[in-house]
C-alpha positions as CSV (number, residue, x, y, z in Angstrom):
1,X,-14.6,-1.0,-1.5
2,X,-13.7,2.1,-3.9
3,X,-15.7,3.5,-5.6
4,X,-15.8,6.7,-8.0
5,X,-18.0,9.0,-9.1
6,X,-17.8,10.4,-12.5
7,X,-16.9,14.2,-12.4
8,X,-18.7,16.5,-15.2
9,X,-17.0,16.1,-18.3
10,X,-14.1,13.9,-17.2
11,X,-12.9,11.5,-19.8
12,X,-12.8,7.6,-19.5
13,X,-8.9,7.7,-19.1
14,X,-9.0,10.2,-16.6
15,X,-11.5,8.7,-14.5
16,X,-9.8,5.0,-14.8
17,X,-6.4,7.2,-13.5
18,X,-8.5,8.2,-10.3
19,X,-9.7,4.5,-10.0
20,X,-6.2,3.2,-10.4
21,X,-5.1,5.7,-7.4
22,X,-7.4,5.1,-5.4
23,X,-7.0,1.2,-5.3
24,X,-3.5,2.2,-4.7
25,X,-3.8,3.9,-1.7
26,X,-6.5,1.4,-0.3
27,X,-3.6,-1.2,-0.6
28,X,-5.9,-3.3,-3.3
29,X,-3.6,-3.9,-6.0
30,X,-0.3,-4.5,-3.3
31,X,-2.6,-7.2,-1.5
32,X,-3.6,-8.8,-4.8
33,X,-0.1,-9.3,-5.8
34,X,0.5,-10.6,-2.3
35,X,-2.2,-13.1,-2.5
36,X,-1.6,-13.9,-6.5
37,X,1.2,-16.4,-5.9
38,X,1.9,-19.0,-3.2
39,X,4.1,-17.5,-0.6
40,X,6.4,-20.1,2.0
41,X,5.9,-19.9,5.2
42,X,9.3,-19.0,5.5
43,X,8.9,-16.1,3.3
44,X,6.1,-14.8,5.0
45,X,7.6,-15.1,8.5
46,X,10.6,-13.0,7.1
47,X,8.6,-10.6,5.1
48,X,7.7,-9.6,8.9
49,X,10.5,-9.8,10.2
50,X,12.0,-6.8,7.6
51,X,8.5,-5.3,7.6
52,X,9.0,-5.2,12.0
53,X,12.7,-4.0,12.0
54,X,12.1,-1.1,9.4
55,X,9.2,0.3,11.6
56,X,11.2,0.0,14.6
57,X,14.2,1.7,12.8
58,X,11.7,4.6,11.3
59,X,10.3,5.2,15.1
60,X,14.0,5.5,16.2
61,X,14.9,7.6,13.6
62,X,11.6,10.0,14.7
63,X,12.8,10.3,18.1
64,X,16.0,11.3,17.5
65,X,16.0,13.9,15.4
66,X,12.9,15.3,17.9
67,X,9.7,14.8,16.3
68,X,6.8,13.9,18.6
């Protein structure tokens, strides 16, 4: 759940900004659009697949060029 507090004399726009970013980085608004529409199973099981081979291609990418 996000929530906001208002800060002193912070504007309704301003405050609606830090709402909006904050739902983003929860994930909220990405998992709302995921759930808005029907998805195939085939589309989800390939979703994961691509979602799977990009992780595995990031953590190869981090060990080559050294990073722990």
């Amino acid at each position: 759940m996000v929530k906001v507090k208002a800060r002193g004399s912070e504007s309704l726009d301003q405050l609606l900004k830090r709402f909006k970013k904050a739902c983003e980085k929860e994930g909220l608004t990405r998992e709302l659009k995921r759930v808005a529409f029907y998805e195939k199973p085939s589309v989800i099981k390939s979703r994961k697949t691509r979602q799977s081979l990009k992780r595995k291609l990031q953590a190869s990418q981090t060990n080559k060029t050294g990073a722990v």
